[in-house]
matplotlib code that plots the C-alpha trace (Angstrom):
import matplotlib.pyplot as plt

x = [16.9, 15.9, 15.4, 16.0, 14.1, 15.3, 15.0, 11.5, 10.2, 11.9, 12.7, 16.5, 17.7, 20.2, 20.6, 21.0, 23.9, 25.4, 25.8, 26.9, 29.5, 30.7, 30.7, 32.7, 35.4, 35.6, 35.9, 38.0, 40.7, 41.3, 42.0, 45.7, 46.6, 47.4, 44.4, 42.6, 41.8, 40.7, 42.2, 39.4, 36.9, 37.9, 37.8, 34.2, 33.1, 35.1, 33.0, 29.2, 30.5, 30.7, 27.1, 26.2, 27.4, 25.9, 23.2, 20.8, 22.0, 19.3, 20.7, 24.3, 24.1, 23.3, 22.0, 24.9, 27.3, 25.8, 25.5, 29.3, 30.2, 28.2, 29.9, 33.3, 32.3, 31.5, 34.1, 36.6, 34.3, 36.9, 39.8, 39.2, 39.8, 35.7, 36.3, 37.7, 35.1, 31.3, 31.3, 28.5, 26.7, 27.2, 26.1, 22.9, 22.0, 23.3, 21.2, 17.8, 18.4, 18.3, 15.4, 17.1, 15.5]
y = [-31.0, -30.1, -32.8, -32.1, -33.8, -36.8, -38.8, -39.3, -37.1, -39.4, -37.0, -37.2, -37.5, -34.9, -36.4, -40.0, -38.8, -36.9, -40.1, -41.9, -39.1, -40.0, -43.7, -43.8, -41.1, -43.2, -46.5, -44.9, -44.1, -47.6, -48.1, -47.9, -45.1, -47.6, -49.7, -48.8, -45.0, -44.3, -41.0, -40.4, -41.5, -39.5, -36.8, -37.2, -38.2, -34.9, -32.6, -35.0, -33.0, -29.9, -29.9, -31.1, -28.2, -25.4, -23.3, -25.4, -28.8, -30.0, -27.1, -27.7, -31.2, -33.4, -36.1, -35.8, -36.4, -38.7, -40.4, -39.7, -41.4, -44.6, -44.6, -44.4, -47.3, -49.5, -48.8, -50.0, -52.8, -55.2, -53.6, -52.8, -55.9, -56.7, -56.5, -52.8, -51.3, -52.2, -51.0, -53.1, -51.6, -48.1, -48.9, -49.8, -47.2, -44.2, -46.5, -46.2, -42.5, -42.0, -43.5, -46.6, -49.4]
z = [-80.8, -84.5, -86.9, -91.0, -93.9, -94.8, -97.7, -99.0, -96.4, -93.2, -90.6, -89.3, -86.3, -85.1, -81.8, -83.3, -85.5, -83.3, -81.0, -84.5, -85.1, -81.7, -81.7, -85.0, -83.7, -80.9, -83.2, -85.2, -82.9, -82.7, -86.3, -87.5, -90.3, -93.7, -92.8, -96.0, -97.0, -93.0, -93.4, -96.3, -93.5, -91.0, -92.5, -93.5, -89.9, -89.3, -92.0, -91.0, -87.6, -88.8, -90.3, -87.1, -85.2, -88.2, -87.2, -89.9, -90.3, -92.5, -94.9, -94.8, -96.3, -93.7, -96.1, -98.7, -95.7, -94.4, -97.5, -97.7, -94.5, -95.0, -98.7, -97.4, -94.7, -97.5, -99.6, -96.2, -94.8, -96.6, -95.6, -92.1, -89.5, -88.6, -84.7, -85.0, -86.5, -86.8, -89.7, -90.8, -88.1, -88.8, -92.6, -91.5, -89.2, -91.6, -94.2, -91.4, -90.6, -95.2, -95.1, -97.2, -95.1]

ax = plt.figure().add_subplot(projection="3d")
ax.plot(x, y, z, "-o")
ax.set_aspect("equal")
plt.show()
């Protein structure tokens, strides 16, 4: 699969965020609506899809959504029970795939 440019010149994964995508739809199925602003992450999981599934992800904002998703995960790693989500996890691997350490 194609891989885009990611921050300071670290190559991204497609295949390794499409299995993210999927991991976190399937984690966040689990959550319950009113458990923090989930609806504000799902929605971008939903659009970090949708770049996926463009014919040229690494020019449809693949690092901004990413970016997006981890933000939203940090902003409801407080709110979110720890054993629903990994969203500590997730964090660190969208942080890996940006090149952020």
């Amino acid at each position: 699969m194609a891989e885009g440019e990611g921050t300071a010149g670290k190559r991204v994964d497609l295949e390794e965020v499409a299995r993210l995508v999927e991991a976190l739809e399937r984690d966040l199925e689990r959550v319950k609506e009113g458990q923090g602003d989930v609806a504000t992450l799902r929605g971008e999981v939903e659009a970090l899809r949708s770049v996926l599934e463009s014919a040229s992800p690494h020019e449809s904002g693949l690092h901004e959504r990413l970016a997006r998703v981890r933000t939203a995960l940090e902003d409801l790693g407080d709110e979110i029970a720890v054993d629903t989500i990994g969203v500590g996890q997730y964090v660190v691997a969208i942080g890996r795939m940006l090149g952020l350490g």
